[in-house]
GUBATOR-223723 format. One record per atom (N, C-alpha, C, CB): residue in three letters; x, y, z. Coordinates in steps of 0.02 Angstrom, whole numbers, plus 50000, padded with zeros to 5 digits. Glycine has a CB too. Example, Ala and Ser with C-alpha at 12.3 -4.5 7.8 and 13.67 -1.06 7.14 Angstrom:
! GUBATOR-223723
@base->ALA; x->50660; y->49716; z->50390
@base->ALA; x->50615; y->49775; z->50390
@base->ALA; x->50660; y->49835; z->50390
@base->ALA; x->50565; y->49776; z->50452
@base->SER; x->50642; y->49888; z->50354
@base->SER; x->50684; y->49947; z->50357
@base->SER; x->50645; y->50002; z->50394
@base->SER; x->50704; y->49970; z->50286
END
This chain:
! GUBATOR-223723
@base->UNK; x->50042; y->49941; z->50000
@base->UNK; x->50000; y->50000; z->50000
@base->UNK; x->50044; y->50062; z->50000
@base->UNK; x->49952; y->50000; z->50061
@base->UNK; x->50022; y->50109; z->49967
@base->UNK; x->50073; y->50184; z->49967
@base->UNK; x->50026; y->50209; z->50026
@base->UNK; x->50077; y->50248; z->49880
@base->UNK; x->50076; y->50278; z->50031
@base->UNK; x->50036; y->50328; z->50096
@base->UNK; x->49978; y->50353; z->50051
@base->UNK; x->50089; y->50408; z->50135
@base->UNK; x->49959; y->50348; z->49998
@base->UNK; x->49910; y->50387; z->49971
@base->UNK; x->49832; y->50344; z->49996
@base->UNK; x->49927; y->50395; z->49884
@base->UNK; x->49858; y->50280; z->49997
@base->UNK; x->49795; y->50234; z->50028
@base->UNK; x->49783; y->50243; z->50122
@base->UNK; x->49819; y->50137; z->50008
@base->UNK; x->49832; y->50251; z->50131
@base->UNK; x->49825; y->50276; z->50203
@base->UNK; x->49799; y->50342; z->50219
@base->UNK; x->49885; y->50276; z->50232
@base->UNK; x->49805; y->50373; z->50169
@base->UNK; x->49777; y->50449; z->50192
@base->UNK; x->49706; y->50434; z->50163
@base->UNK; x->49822; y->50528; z->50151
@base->UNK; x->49706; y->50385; z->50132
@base->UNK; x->49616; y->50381; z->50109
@base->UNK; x->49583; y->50364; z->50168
@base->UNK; x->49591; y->50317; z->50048
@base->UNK; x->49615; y->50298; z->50188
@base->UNK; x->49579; y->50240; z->50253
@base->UNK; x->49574; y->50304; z->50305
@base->UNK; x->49644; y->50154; z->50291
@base->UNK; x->49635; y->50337; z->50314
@base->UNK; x->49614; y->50399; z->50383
@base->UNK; x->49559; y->50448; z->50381
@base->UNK; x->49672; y->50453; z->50394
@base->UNK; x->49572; y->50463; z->50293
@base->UNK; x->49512; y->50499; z->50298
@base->UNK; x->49417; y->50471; z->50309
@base->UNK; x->49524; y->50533; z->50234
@base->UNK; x->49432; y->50419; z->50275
@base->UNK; x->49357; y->50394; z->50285
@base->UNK; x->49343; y->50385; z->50365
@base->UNK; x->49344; y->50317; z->50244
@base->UNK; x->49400; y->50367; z->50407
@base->UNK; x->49378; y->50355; z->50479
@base->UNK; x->49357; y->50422; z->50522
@base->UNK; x->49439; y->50319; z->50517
@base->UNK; x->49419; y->50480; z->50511
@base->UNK; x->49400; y->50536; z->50528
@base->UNK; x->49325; y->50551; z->50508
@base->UNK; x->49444; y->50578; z->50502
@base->UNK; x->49291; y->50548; z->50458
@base->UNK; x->49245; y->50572; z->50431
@base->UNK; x->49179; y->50551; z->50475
@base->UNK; x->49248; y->50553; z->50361
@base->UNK; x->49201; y->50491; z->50487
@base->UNK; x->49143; y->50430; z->50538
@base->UNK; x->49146; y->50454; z->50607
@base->UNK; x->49172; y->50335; z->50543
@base->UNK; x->49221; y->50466; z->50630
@base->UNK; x->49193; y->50524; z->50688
@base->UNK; x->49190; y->50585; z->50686
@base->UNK; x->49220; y->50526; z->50741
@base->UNK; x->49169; y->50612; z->50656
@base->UNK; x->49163; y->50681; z->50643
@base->UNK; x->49071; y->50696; z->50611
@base->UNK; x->49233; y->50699; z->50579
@base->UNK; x->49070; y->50638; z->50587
@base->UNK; x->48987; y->50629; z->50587
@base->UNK; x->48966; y->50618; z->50650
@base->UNK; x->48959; y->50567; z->50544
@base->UNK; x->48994; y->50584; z->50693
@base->UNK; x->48987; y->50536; z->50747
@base->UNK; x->48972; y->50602; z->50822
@base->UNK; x->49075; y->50475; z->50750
@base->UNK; x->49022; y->50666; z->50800
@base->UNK; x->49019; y->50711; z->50837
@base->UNK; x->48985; y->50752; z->50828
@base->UNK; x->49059; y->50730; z->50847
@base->UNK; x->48966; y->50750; z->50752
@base->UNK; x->48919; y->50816; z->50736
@base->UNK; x->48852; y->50814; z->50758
@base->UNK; x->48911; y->50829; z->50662
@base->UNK; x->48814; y->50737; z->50779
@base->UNK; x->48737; y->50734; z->50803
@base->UNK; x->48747; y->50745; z->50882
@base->UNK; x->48694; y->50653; z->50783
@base->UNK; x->48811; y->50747; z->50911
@base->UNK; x->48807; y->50760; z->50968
@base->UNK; x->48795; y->50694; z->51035
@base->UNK; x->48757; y->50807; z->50958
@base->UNK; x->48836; y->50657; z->50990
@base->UNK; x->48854; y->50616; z->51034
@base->UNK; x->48924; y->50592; z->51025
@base->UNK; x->48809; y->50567; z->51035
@base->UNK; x->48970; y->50548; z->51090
@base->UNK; x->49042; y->50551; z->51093
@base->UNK; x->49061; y->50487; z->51044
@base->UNK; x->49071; y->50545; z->51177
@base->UNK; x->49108; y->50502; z->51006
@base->UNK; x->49108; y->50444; z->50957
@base->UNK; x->49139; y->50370; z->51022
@base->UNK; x->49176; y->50470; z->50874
@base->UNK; x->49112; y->50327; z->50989
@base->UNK; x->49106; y->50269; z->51035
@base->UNK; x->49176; y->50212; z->51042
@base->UNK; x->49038; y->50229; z->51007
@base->UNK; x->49204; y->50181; z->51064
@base->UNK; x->49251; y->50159; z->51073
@base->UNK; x->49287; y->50120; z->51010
@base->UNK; x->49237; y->50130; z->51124
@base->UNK; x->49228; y->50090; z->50988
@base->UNK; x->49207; y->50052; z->50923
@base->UNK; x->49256; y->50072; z->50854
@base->UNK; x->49121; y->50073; z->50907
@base->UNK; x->49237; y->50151; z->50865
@base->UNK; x->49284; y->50193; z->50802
@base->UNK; x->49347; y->50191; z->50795
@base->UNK; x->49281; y->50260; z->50804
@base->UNK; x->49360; y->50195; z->50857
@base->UNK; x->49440; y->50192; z->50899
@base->UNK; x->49459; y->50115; z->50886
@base->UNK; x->49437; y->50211; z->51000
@base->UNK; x->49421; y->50078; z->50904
@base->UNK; x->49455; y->50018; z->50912
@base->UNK; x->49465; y->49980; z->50815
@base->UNK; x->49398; y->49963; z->50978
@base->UNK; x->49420; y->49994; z->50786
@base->UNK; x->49431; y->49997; z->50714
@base->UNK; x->49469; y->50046; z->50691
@base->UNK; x->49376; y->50001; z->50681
@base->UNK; x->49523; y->50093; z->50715
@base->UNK; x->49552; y->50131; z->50699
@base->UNK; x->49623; y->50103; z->50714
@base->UNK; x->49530; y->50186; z->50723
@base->UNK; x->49619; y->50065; z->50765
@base->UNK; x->49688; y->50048; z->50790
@base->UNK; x->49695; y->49979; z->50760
@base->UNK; x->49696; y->50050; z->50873
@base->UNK; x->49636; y->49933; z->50741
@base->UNK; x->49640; y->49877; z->50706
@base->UNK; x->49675; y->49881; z->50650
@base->UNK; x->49585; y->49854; z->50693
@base->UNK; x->49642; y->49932; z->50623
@base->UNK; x->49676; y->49932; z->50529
@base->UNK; x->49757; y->49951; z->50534
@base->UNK; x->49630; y->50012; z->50464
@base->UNK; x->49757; y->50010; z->50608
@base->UNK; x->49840; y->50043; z->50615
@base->UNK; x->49888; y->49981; z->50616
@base->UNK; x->49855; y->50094; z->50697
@base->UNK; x->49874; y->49923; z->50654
@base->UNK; x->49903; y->49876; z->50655
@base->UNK; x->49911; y->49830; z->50603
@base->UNK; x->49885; y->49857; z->50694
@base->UNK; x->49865; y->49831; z->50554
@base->UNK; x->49870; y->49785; z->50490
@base->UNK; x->49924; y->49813; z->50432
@base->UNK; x->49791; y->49781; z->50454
@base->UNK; x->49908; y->49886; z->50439
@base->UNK; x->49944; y->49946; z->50402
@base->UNK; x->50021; y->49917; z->50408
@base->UNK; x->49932; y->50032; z->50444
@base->UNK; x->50041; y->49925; z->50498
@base->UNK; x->50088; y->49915; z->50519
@base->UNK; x->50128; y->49855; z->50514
@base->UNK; x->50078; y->49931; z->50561
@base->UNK; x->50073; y->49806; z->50508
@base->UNK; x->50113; y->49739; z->50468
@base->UNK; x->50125; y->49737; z->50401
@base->UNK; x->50077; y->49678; z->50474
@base->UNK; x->50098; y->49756; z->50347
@base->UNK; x->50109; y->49781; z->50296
@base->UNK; x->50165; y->49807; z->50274
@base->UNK; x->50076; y->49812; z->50291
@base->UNK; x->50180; y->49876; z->50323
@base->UNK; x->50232; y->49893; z->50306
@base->UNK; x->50276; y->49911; z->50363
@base->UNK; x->50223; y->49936; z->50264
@base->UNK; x->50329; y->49904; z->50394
@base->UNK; x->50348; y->49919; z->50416
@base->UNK; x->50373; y->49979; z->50436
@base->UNK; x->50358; y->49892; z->50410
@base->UNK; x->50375; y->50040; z->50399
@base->UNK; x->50389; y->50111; z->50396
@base->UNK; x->50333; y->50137; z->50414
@base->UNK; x->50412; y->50138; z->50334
@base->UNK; x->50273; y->50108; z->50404
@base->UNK; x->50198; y->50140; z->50438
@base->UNK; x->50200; y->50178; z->50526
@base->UNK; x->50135; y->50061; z->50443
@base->UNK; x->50180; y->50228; z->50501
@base->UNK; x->50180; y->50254; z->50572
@base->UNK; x->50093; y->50271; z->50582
@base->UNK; x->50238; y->50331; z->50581
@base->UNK; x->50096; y->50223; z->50655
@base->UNK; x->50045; y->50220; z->50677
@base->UNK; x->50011; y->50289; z->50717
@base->UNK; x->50054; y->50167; z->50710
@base->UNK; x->50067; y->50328; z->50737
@base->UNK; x->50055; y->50403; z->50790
@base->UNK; x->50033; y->50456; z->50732
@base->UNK; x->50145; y->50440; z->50838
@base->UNK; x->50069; y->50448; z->50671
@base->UNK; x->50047; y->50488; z->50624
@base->UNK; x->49974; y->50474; z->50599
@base->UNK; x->50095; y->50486; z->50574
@base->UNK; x->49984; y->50437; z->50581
@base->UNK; x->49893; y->50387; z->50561
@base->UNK; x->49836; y->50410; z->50623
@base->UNK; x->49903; y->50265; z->50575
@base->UNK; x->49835; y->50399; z->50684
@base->UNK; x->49786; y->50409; z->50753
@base->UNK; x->49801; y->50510; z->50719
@base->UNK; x->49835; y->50367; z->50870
@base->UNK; x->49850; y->50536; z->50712
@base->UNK; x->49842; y->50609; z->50701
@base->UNK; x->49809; y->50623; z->50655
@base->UNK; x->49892; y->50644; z->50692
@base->UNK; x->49819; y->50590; z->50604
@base->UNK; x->49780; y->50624; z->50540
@base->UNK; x->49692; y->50596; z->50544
@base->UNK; x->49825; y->50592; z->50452
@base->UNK; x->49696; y->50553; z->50594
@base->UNK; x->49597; y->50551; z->50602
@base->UNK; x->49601; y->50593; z->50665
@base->UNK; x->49544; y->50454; z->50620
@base->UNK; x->49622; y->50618; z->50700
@base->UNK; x->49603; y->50667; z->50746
@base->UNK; x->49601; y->50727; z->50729
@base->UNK; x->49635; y->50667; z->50794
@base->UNK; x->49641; y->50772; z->50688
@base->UNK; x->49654; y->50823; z->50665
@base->UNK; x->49675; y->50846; z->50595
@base->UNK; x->49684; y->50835; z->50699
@base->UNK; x->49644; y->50797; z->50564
@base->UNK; x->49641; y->50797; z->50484
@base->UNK; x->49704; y->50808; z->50445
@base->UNK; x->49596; y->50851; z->50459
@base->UNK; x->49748; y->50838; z->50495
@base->UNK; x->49791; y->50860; z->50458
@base->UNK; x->49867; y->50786; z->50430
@base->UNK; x->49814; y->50931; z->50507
@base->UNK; x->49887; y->50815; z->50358
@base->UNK; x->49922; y->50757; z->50351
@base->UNK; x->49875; y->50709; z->50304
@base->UNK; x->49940; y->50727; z->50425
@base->UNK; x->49822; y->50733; z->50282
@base->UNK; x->49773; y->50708; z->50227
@base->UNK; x->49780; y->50741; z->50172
@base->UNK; x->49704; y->50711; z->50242
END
C-alpha cells in the first residue's frame, strides 16, 4: 500500500467520527478500536507505517 491509501483509510475514519460528533454524541470506542485495528494491519504491511501519524491524521485531519 502507498501513503496515498493511508491517507484515504484515515480519511474515511475521521469522517465517521466527525459525523459521529456532529449529532452530538461522543464517538464510541468502536471507532477507535477499528482505527487501531487497521493501524496495526497497516503496520504489518509495512513496516515504515507510522501508527502516531495515522491516530493524528483522524484526529486532526491534518496530514490528509
Amino acid at each position: 500500500m502507498t501513503r496515498k491509501d493511508y491517507k484515504l483509510i484515515a480519511g474515511a475514519i475521521r469522517e465517521v467520527l466527525l459525523a459521529t460528533k456532529a449529532v452530538g454524541t461522543e464517538p464510541t470506542d468502536g471507532i477507535y478500536a477499528v482505527a487501531t485495528s487497521i493501524a496495526d494491519r497497516l503496520a504489518t504491511d509495512n513496516p515504515r507505517f507510522d501508527a502516531h501519524k495515522f491516530a493524528n491524521a483522524i484526529e486532526t485531519g491534518k496530514g490528509l
